[in-house]
C-alpha positions in Angstrom: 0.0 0.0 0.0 1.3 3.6 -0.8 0.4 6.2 1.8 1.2 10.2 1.3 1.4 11.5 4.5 1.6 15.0 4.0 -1.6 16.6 2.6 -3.5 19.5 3.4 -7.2 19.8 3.2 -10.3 22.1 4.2 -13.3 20.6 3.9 -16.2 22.2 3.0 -18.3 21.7 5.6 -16.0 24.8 7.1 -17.1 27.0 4.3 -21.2 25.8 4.9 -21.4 26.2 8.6 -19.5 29.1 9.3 -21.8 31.6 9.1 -24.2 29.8 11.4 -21.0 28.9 13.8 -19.1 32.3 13.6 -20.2 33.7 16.9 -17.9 30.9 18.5 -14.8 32.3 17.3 -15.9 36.1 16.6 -12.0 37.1 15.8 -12.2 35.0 12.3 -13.3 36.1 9.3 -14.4 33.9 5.9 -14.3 36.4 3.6 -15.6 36.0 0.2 -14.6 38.2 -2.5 -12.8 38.5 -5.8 -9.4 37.8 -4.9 -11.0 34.1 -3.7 -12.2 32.8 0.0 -9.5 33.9 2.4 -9.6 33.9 6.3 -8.6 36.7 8.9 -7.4 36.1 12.1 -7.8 38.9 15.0 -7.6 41.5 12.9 -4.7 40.7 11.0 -4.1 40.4 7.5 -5.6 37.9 5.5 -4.5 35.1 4.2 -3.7 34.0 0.5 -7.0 32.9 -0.8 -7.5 29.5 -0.4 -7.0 27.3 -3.9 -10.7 24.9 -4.2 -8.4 22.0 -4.9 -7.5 22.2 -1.1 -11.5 20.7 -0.8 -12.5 19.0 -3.9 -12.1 15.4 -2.7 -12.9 13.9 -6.0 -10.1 15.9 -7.8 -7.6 14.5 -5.0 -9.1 10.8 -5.6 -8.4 11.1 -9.1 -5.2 12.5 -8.5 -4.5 9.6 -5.7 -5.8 6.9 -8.9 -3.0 8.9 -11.7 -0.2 8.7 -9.1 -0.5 5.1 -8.2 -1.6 6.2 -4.1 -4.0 4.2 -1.9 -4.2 6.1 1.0 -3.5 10.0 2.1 -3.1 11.3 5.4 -4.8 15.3 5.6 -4.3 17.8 7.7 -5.7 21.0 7.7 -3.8 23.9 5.4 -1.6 26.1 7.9 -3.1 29.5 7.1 -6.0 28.1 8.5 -4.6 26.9 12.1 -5.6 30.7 13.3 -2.8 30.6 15.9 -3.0 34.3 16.6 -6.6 34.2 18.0 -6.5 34.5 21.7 -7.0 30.7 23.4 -10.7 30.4 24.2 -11.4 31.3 20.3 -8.3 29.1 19.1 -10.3 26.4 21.1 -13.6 27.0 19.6 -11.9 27.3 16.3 -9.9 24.3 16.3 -13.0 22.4 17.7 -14.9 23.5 14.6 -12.3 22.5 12.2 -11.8 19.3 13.7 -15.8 18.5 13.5 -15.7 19.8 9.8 -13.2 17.5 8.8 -14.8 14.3 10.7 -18.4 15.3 9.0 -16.7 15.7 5.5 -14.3 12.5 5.5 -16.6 10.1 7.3 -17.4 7.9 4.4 -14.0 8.3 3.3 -12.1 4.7 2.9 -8.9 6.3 1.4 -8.3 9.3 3.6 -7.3 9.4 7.5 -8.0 13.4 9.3 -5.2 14.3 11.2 -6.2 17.2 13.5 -5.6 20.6 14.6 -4.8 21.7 18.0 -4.4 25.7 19.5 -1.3 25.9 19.6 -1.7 29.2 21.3 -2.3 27.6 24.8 -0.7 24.0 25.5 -3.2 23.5 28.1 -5.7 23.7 25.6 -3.9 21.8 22.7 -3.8 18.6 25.4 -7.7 18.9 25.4 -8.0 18.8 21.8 -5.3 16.2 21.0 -7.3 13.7 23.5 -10.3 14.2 21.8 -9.2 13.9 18.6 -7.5 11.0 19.5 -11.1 9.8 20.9 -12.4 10.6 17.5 -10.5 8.6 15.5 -7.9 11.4 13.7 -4.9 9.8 12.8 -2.9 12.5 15.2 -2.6 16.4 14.0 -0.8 18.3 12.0 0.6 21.2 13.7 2.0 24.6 12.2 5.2 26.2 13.3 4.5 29.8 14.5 2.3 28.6 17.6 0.7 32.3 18.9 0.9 33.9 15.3 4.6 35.5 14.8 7.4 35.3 16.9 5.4 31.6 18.8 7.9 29.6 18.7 7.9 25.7 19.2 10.2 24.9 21.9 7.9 27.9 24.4 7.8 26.1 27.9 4.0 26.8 27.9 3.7 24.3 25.3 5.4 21.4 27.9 2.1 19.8 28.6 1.3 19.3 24.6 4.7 17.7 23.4 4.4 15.1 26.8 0.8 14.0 25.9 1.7 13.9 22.3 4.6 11.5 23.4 1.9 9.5 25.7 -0.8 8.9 22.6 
């Protein structure tokens, strides 16, 4: 069996609950426009627009059949992680990601979710991971600027998360 293990995915489910889920995480934006969907993050900037192959599943399965692949591993895409929220959003956000890619890949033989964790707080990110795990996610993908710029991966706050990464 051939496995790529290093995919990113949003599933679309994110794009057709947000509106009715936004007041969860109130510091992301989905904005809609003609430069593409993009998200916003605390008042920041906003990201690249997000490229529809990132969701179209059937497009990736026929790409998986042309390159010879049974199986793919997917994460989320890292603009999307919304590290810089503060940690009670980057909970709720996470949360929601998580639940949008267990709703969109739950018939899906040839794809394992991994998930996404706030980074922001490790605290928090051990709450996640468990339930994730719980859920059946393959692990998570995690992005390297935990707290938005200048987060770094070796912060002491983030102890907690790296030992009960090591545990599971």
């Amino acid at each position: 069996m051939i496995i790529d293990i290093h995919a990113h995915y949003l599933p679309q489910p994110l794009y057709q609950r947000f509106d009715a889920e936004a007041v969860n995480f109130p510091g992301v934006q989905l904005l809609r426009g003609e430069k593409g969907i993009r998200l916003r993050f605390a008042g920041g900037e906003a990201t690249r627009p997000i490229s529809p192959t990132l969701s179209n599943l059937a497009e990736r399965r026929g790409w998986l059949d042309r390159n010879g692949i049974d199986h793919q591993l997917v994460g989320g895409w890292l603009d999307s992680f919304g590290y810089e929220l503060v940690a009670h959003e980057g909970l709720a956000w996470s949360r929601f990601i998580n639940d949008c890619m267990k709703q969109a890949l739950a018939e899906e033989q040839r794809f394992t979710p991994l998930a996404t964790v706030p980074l922001q707080d490790g605290k928090m990110a051990v709450e996640v991971l468990g339930e994730a795990m719980k859920a059946g996610f393959g692990g998570v993908m995690i992005g390297t600027l935990p707290k938005g710029l200048g987060g770094v991966l070796d912060d002491p706050a983030l102890d907690p998360f790296w030992q009960a990464a090591s545990q599971l």
